[in-house]
C-alpha positions as CSV (number, residue, x, y, z in Angstrom):
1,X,-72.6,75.8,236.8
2,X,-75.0,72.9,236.3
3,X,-78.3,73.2,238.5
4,X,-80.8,70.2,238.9
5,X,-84.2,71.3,238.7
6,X,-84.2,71.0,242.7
7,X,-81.1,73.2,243.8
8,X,-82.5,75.8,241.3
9,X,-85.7,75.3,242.9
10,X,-83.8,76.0,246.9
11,X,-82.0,78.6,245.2
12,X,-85.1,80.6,244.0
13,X,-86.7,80.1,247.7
14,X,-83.8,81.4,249.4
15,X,-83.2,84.3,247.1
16,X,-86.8,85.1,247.8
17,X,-86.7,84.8,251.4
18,X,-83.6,87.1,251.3
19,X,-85.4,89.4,249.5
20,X,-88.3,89.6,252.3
21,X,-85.9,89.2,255.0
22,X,-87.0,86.0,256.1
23,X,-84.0,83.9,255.5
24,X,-83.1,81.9,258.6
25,X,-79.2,81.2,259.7
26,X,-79.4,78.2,258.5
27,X,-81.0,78.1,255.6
28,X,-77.9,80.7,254.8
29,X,-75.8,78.2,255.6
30,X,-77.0,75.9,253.9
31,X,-77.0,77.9,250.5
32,X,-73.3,78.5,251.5
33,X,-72.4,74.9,251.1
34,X,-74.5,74.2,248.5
35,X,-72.9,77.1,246.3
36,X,-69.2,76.5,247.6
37,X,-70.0,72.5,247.4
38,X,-68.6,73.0,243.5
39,X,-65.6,75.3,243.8
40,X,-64.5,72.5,246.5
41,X,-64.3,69.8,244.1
42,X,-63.0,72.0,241.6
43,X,-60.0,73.3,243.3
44,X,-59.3,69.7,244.9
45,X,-59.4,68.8,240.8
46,X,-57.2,71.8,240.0
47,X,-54.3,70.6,243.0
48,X,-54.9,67.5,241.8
49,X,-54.0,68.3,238.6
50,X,-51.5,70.7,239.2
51,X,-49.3,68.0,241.3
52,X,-49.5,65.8,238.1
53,X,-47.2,68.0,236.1
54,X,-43.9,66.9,235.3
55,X,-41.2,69.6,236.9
56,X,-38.7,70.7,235.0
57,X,-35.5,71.5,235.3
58,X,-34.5,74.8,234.6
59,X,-31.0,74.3,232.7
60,X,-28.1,76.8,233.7
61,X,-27.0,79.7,231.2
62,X,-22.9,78.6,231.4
63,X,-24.1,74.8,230.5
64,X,-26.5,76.0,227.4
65,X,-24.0,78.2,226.0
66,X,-21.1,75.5,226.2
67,X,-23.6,73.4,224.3
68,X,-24.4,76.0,221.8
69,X,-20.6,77.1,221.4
70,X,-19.1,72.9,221.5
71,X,-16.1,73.1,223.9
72,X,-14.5,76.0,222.2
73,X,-13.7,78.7,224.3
């Protein structure tokens, strides 16, 4: 994970205040979404992705062994 030099900055405040117990409620939920802000996008990409994939059809045993074999039972 990428940080800019200002959400590394946040982060090392709020892992401080934490720390010293002075970490509000919402300054905790602000970290949340900042933190989870990435895995969001990431599994939308990964959906995204996974609904892109061509589904194949599994073919059934009888039909690949009468192409294996010809007609010839």
């Amino acid at each position: 994970m990428i940080l800019s030099p200002t959400v590394a900055s946040k982060l090392a405040i709020w892992r401080q205040k934490a720390v010293d117990n002075t970490l509000s409620r919402e300054e905790m939920k602000e970290a949340i979404l900042l933190l989870r802000g990435d895995r969001r996008s990431a599994a939308v990409a990964s959906v995204t992705s996974k609904a892109k994939k061509a589904k194949v059809e599994i073919p059934d045993g009888d039909d690949l062994l009468k192409d294996l074999l010809g007609d010839a039972e």
